[in-house]
GUMIPA-110964 format. One line per 4 residues: number of its first residue (from 0); their letters; for each residue x, y, z of C-alpha. Coordinates in Angstrom, 1 decimal, always signed. Layout:
N
NUM	A	X,Y,Z; ... .
***
This chain:
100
0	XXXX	-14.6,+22.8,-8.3; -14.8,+19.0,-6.8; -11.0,+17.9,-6.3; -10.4,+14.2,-5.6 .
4	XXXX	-8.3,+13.7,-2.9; -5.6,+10.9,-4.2; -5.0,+7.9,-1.2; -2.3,+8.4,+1.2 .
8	XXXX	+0.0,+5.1,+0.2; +2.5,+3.7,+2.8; +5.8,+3.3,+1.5; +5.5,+0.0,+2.1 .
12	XXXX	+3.0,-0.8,-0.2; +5.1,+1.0,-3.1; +8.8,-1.2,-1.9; +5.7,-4.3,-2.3 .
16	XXXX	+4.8,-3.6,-6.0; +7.4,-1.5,-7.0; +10.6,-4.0,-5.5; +9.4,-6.9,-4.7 .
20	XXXX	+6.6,-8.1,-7.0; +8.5,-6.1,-9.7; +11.7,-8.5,-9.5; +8.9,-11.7,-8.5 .
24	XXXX	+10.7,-12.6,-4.9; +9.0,-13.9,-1.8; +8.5,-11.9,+1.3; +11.1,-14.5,+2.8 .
28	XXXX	+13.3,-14.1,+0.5; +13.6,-10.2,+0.1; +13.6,-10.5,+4.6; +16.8,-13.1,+4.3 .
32	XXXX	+18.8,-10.6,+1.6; +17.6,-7.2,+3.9; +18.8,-9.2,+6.9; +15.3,-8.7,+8.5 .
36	XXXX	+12.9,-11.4,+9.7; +10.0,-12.0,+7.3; +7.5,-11.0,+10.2; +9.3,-7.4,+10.2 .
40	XXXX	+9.4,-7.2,+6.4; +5.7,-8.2,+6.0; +4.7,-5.7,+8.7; +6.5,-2.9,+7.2 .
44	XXXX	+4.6,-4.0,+3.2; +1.3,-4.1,+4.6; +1.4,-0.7,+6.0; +1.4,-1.9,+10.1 .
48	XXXX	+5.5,-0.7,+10.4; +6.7,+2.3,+9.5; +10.2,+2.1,+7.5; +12.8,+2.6,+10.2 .
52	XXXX	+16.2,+4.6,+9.2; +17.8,+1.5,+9.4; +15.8,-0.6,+7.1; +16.1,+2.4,+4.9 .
56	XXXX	+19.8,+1.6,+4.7; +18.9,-1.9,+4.6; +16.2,-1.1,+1.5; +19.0,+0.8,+0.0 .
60	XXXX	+22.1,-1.7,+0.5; +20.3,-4.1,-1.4; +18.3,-2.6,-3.8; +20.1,+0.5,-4.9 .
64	XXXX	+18.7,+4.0,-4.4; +19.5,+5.9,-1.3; +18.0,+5.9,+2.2; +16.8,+9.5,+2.0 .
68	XXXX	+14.5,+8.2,-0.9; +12.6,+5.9,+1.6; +13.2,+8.1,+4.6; +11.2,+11.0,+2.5 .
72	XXXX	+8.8,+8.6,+1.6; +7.6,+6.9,+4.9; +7.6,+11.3,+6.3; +5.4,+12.5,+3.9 .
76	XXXX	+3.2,+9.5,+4.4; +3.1,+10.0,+8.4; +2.8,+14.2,+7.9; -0.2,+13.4,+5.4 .
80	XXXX	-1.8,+11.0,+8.0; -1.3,+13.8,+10.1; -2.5,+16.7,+8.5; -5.9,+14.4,+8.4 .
84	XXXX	-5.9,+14.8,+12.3; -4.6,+18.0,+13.0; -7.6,+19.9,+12.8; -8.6,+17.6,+15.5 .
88	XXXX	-6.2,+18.8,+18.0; -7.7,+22.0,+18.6; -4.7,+23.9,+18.5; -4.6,+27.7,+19.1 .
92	XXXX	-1.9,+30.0,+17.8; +0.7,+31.7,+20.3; +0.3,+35.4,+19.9; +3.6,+37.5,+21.4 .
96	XXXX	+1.9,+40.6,+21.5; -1.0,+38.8,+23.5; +1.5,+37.6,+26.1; +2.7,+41.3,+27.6 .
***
């Protein structure tokens, strides 16, 4: 059985379409009402930021929701991006009854 493996979306991307476009603002003017510089906001919607705790208050001042919403969001994207690594690391198990 062939699963397809659904895309790993920054939380960015979703406060983009979902926030943003949904309610038609600007970049600049979703930065000046989060109190962030557009540079900042536009680094965090195209995926090159991660969303900080404190922009997740920000996000959540402004918008409604709560912080953990985007904090939960922007871990499971980085453990995801993660888990697509880990195999990489070449990691080997500490065994106790090795040790004596």
């Amino acid at each position: 059985m062939h699963t397809k493996k659904m895309r790993n979306i920054h939380p960015g991307e979703i406060l983009k379409e979902e926030v943003i476009n949904a309610h038609d603002l600007t970049i600049t003017t979703a930065a000046a009402m989060l109190g962030v510089t557009r540079t900042t906001l536009s680094n965090v919607l195209n995926g090159k930021s991660d969303i900080s705790p404190e922009m997740c208050y920000r996000i959540a001042g402004v918008f409604g929701g709560t912080p953990d919403i985007w904090a939960h969001l922007q871990t499971k994207y980085n453990l995801r991006a993660m888990a697509d690594k880990a195999s990489q690391l070449k990691l080997i198990p500490y065994n106790v009854a090795v040790r004596a």
